[in-house]
PLY file of the C-alpha trace (Angstrom):
ply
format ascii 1.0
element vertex 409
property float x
property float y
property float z
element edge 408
property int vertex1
property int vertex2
end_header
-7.33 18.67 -20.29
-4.90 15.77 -21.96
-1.81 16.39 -23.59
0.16 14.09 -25.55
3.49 12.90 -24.05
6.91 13.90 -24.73
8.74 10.82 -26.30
10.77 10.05 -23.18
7.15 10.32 -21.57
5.92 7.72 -23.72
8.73 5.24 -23.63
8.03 5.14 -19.20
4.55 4.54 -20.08
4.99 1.74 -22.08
7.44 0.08 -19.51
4.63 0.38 -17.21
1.57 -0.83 -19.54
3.90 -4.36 -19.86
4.85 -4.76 -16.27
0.77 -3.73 -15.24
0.10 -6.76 -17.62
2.77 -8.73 -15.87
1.80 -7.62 -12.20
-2.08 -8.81 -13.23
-1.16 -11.77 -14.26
0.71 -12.31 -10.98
-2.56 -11.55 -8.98
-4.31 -14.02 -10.76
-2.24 -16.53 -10.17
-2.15 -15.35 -5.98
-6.09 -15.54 -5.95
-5.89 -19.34 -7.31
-3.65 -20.06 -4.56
-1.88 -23.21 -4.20
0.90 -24.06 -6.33
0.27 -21.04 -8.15
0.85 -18.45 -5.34
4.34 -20.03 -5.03
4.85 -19.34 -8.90
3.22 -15.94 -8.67
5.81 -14.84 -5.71
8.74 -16.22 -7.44
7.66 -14.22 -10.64
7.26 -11.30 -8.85
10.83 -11.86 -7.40
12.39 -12.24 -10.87
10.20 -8.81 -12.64
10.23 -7.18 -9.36
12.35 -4.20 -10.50
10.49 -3.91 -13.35
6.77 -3.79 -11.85
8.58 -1.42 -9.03
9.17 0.89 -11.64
6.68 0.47 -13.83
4.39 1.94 -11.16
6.99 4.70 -10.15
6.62 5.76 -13.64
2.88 5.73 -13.56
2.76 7.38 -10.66
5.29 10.36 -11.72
3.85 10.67 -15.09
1.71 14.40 -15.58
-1.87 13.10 -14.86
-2.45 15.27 -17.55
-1.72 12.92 -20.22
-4.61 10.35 -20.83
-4.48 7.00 -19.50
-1.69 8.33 -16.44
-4.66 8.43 -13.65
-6.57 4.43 -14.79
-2.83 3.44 -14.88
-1.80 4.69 -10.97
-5.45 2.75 -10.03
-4.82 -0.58 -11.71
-1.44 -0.80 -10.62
-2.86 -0.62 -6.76
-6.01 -2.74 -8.15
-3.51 -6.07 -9.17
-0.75 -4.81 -6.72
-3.13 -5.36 -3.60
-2.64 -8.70 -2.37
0.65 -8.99 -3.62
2.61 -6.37 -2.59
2.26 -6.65 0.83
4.15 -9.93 0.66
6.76 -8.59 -0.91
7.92 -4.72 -0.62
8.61 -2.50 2.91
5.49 -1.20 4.25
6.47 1.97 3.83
6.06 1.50 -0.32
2.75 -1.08 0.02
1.29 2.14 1.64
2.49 4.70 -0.88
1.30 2.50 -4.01
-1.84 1.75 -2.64
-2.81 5.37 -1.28
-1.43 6.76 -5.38
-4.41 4.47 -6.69
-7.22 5.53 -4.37
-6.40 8.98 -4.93
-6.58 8.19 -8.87
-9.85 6.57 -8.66
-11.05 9.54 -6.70
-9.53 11.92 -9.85
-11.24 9.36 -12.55
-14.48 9.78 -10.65
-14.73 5.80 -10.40
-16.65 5.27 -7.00
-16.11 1.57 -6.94
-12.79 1.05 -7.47
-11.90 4.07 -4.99
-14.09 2.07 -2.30
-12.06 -1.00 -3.30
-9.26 0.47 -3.09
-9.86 1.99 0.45
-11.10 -1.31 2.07
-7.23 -2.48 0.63
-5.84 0.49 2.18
-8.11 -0.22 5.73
-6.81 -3.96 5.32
-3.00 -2.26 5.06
-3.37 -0.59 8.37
-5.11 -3.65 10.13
-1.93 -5.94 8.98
0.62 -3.49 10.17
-1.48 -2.61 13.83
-2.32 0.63 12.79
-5.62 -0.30 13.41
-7.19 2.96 14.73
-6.29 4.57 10.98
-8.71 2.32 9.51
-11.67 2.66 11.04
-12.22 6.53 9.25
-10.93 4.95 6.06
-13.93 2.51 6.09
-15.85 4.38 7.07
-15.72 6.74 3.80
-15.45 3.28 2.03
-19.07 2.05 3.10
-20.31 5.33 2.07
-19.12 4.79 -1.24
-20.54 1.33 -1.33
-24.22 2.48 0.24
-24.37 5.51 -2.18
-23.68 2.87 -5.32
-26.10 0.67 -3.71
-23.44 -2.40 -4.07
-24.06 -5.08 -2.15
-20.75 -7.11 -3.15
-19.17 -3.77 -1.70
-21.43 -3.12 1.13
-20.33 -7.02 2.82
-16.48 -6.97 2.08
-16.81 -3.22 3.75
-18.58 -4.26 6.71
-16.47 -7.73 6.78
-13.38 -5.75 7.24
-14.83 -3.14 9.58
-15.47 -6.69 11.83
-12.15 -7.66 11.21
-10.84 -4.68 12.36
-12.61 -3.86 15.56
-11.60 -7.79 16.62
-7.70 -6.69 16.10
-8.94 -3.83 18.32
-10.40 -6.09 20.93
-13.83 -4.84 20.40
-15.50 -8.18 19.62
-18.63 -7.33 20.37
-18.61 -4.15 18.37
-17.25 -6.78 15.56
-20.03 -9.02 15.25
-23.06 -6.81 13.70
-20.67 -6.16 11.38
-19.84 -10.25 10.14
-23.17 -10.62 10.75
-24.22 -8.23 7.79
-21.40 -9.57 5.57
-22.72 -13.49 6.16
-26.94 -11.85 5.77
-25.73 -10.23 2.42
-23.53 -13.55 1.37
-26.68 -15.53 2.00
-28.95 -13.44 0.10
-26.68 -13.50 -2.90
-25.48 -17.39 -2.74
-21.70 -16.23 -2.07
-20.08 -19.14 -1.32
-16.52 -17.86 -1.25
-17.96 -14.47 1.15
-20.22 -17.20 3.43
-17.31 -18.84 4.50
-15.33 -16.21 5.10
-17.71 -14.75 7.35
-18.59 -17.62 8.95
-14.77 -18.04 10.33
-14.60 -14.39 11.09
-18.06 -14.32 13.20
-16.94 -17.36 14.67
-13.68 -16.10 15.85
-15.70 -12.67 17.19
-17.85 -14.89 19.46
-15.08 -17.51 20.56
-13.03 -14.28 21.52
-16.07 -13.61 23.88
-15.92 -17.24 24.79
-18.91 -18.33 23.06
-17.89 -21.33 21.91
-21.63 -22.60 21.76
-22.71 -20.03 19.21
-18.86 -19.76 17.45
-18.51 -24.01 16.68
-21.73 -24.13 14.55
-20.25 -21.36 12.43
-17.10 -22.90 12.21
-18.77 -26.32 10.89
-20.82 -24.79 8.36
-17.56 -22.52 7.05
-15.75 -26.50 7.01
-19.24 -27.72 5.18
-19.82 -25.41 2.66
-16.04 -24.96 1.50
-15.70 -28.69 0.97
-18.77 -28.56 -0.79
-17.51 -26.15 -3.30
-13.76 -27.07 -3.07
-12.93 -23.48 -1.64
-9.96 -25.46 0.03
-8.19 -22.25 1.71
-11.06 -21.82 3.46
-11.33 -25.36 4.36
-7.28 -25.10 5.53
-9.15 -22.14 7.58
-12.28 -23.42 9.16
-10.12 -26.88 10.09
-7.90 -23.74 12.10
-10.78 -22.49 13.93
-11.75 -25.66 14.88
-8.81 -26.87 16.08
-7.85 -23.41 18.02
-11.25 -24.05 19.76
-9.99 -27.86 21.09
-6.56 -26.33 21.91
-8.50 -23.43 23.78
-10.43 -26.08 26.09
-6.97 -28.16 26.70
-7.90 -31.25 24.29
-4.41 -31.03 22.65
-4.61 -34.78 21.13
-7.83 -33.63 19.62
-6.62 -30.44 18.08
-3.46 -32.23 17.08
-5.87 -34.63 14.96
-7.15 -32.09 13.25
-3.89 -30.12 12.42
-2.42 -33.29 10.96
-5.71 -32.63 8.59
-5.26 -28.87 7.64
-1.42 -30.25 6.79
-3.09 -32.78 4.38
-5.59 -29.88 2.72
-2.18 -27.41 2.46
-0.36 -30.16 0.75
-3.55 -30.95 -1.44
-2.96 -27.18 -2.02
0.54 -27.10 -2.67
0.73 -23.92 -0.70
4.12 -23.50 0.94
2.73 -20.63 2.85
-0.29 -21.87 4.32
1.61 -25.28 5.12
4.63 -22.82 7.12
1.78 -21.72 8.89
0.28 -25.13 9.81
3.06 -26.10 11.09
3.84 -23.46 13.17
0.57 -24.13 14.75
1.31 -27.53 15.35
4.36 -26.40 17.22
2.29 -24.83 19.55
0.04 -27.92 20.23
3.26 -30.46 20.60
4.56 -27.46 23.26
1.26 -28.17 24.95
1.90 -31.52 25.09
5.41 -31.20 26.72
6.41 -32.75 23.61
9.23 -30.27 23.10
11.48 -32.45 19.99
8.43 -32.41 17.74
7.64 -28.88 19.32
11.08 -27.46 17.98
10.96 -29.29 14.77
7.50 -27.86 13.48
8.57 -24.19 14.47
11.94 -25.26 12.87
10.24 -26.67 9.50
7.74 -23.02 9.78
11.30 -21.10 9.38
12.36 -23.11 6.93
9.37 -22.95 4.70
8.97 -18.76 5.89
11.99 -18.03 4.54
12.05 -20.10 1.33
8.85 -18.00 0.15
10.21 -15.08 1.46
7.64 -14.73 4.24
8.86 -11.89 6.48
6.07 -12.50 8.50
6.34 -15.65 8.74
10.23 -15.44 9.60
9.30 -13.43 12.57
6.57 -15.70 14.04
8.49 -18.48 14.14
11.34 -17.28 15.65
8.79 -16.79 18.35
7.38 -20.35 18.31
10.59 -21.91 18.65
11.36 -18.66 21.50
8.57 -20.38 23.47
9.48 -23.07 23.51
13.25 -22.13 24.62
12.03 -20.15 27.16
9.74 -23.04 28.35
12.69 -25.48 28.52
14.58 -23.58 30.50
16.65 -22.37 27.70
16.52 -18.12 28.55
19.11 -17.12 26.41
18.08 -19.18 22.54
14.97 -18.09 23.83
15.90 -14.37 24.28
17.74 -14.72 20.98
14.50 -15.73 18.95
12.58 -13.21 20.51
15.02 -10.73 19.11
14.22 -11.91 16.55
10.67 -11.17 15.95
11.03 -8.36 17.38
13.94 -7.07 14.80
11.98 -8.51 12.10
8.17 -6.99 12.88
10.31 -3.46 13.31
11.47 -4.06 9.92
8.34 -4.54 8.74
6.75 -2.05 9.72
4.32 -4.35 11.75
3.60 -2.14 14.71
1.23 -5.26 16.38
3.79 -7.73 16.06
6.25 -5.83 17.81
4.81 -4.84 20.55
3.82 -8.54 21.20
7.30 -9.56 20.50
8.01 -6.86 22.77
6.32 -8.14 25.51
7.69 -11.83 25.37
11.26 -10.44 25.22
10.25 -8.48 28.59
9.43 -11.88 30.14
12.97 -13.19 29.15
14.81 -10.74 30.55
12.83 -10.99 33.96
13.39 -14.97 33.49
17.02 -13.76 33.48
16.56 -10.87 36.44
16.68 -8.45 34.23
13.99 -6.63 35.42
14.78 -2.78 34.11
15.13 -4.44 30.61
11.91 -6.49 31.19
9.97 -3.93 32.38
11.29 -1.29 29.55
9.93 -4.11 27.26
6.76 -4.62 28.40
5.96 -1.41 28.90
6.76 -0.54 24.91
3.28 -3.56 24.91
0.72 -1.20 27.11
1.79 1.74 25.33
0.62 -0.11 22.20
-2.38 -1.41 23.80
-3.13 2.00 25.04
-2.91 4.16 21.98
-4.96 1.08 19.98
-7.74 1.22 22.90
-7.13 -2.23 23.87
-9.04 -3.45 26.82
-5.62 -5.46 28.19
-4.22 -1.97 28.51
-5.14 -1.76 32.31
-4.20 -5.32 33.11
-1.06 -5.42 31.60
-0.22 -1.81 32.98
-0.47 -3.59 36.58
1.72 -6.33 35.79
4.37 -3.73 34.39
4.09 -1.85 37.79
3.90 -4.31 40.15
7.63 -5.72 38.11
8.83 -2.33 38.38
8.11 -2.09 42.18
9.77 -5.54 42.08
12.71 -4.20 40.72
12.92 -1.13 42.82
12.76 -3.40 46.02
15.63 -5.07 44.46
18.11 -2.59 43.76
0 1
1 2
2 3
3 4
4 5
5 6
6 7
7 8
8 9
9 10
10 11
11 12
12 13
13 14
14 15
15 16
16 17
17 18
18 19
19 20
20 21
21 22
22 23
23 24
24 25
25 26
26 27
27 28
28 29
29 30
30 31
31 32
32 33
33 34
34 35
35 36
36 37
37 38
38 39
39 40
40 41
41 42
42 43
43 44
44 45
45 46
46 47
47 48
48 49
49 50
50 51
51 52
52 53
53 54
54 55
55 56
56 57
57 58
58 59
59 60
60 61
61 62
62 63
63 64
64 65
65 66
66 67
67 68
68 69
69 70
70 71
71 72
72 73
73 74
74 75
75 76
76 77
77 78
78 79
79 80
80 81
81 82
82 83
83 84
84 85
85 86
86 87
87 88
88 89
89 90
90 91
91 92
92 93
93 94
94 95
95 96
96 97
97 98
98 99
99 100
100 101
101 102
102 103
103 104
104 105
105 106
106 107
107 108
108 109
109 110
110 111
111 112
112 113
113 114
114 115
115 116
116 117
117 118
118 119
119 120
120 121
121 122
122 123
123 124
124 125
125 126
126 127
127 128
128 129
129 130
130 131
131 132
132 133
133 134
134 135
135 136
136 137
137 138
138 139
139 140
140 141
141 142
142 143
143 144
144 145
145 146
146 147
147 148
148 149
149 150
150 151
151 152
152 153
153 154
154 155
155 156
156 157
157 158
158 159
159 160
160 161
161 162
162 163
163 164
164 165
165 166
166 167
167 168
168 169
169 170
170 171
171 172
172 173
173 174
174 175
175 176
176 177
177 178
178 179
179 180
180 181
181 182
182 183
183 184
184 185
185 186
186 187
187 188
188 189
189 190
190 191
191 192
192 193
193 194
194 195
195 196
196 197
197 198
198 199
199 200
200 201
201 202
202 203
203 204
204 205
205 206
206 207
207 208
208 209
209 210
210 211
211 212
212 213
213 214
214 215
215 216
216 217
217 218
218 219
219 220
220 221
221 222
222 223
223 224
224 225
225 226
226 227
227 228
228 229
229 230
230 231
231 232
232 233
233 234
234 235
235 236
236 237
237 238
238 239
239 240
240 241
241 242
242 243
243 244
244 245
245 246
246 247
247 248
248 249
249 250
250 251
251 252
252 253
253 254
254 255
255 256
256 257
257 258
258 259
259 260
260 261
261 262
262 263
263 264
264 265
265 266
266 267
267 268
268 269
269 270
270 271
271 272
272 273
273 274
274 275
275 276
276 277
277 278
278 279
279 280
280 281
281 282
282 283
283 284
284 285
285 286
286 287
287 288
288 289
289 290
290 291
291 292
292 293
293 294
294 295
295 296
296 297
297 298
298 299
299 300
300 301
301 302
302 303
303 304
304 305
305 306
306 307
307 308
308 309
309 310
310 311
311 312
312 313
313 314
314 315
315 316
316 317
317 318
318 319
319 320
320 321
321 322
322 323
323 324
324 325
325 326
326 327
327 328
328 329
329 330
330 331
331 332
332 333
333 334
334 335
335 336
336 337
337 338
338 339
339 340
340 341
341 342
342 343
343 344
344 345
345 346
346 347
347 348
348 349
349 350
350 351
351 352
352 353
353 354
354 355
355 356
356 357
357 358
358 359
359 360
360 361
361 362
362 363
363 364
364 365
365 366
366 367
367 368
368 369
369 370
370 371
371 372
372 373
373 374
374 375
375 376
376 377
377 378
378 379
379 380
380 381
381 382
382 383
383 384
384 385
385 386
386 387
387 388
388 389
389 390
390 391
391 392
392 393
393 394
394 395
395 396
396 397
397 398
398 399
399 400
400 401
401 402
402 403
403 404
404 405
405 406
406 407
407 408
């Protein structure tokens, strides 16, 4: 039953009607990409306090009074996407859970299913992978019972997604493969392409290169062909991980230098941070350590100009690498710190425990093996609570440094 709200009541909810109007605008201007993500980000940044609480507002309000529950889910609808790139985990989490649980209360199937593949996609990004698997699960539910196929191949798209970050590629591919059948069926281009990079990446994980490059060429093809150019930034990615995978650096390097091009063509400061972090790597694999240092370098640069947390932290493990490479233990123990300092503060439980593990290897670099194996050993637990088939593996090279160190002291 609705009641009608008290006039302080009413004042909130019209703070948070204009900022939802803001924050929508925003998304719309993230899902162009380009140019316009950087505007979008910097006009979050300057209404940021006011979308915060425009949604705190919503999301206090009496869900008795009309309007209070569509509010909560359309803040999480244009939030998702957006957020994440700018607030603490913590809050992404919070928002976007508010808005499923609205859609639930409004009865509206889709948008609850929507916004539980966003939630799913939440827990992937900060390595609580496990969480999302149940989450999906209710979400394809949803999607079968409204018979939507739109729904039905983003579902089973991120279920793939998310049993790759688990290291079950093989579980992961029946699950691209539906989302590319159904993207087919319906002339998708923007879902083909997707799933053609993520099945890709599920059989080059298995080292099936033969059946994962002919994916990756069609996702280059058909996103040229309809000037999907983020995917085109993405397929050139797969392509050149799979040169840099069978040791043809020069190659790969080739066709970084061309996903630098597309991300300029894009105006898209944070897919062109990311290209040249990945260049870093190559020029590291080339001994060429100067241009190696200076990519990583210009990936800080460009992280922390868009206020790329994530980004922050991943190149202060390039350039780590590379530090640690050169002989260089303690910049490269600093960097690690780093990452590791920064993935904490997100919230990104993945990140950290691979940070983790490359700060263990600089402190045995530096015989500091308690430290190292302390580190490492923060990794398996990771691994094991994810279900990680490294776990074992890496568990043996923890003990055998531990026995190491034992001998040693």
């Amino acid at each position: 039953m609705t009641r009608v709200p008290t006039a302080a009541e009413a004042a909130k909810l019209k703070h948070a009607k204009l900022f939802l109007t803001t924050l929508a605008d925003i998304k719309t201007q993230v899902l162009a990409g380009g140019s316009q993500l950087n505007a979008a980000l910097a006009s979050f940044d300057t209404y940021r306090k006011d979308i915060v609480r425009g949604q705190r507002y919503a999301a206090q309000s009496n869900v008795g009074i009309e309007g209070v529950l569509q509010l909560i889910s359309d803040y999480a609808q244009h939030g998702a996407g957006v957020i994440e790139l700018r607030l603490p985990a913590e809050d992404c989490f919070n928002w976007l859970s508010a808005g499923e649980h609205a859609a639930a209360q409004l009865g509206d199937l889709r948008q609850q299913a929507v916004h539980l593949s966003n939630l799913a996609n939440w827990h992937n990004r900060e390595g609580t992978v496990q969480a999302a698997i149940p989450i999906l699960e209710k979400g394809l539910a949803i999607a079968t019972q409204l018979a939507d196929p739109r729904l039905i191949a983003e579902t089973n798209g991120r279920f793939g997604v998310v049993y790759d970050s688990l290291g079950q590629h093989e579980t992961a591919i029946p699950y691209h493969q539906t989302q590319l059948t159904l993207a087919e069926e319906h002339q998708w281009p923007a879902v083909l392409v997707g799933a053609c990079g993520n099945l890709g990446n599920a059989h080059a994980n298995l080292g099936d290169y033969a059946q994962a490059m002919p994916l990756y060429e069609r996702q280059l093809a058909v996103s040229q062909q309809h000037g999907i150019l983020g995917e085109q930034a993405n397929a050139l990615a797969n392509i050149g991980q799979y040169y840099k995978d069978i040791g043809d650096y020069a190659t790969a390097l080739d066709i970084g230098l061309q996903r630098l091009e597309v991300a300029r063509t894009m105006n898209d400061l944070y897919v062109e941070g990311q290209v040249y972090g990945a260049l870093g790597t190559i020029y590291q694999r080339l001994n060429q350590f100067e241009e190696a240092l200076e990519s990583h370098t210009r990936y800080l640069e460009l992280a922390t100009q868009t206020g790329n947390l994530e980004g922050v932290g991943r190149a202060h493990a390039g350039l780590g690498i590379v530090y640690r490479q050169t002989r260089r233990p303690d910049l490269g123990l600093t960097h690690m710190q780093h990452w590791y300092d920064s993935a904490i503060t997100l919230g990104n439980e993945r990140d950290a425990a691979f940070a983790s593990w490359n700060l263990g290897l600089c402190y045995r670099d530096q015989g500091q093996l308690d430290r190292a194996v302390a580190a490492m050993q923060r990794t398996v637990d990771y691994e094991v609570a994810i279900g990680h088939p490294d776990a074992a593996e890496d568990q043996a090279i923890v003990d055998a440094l531990r026995a190491r160190g034992a001998t040693q002291s």
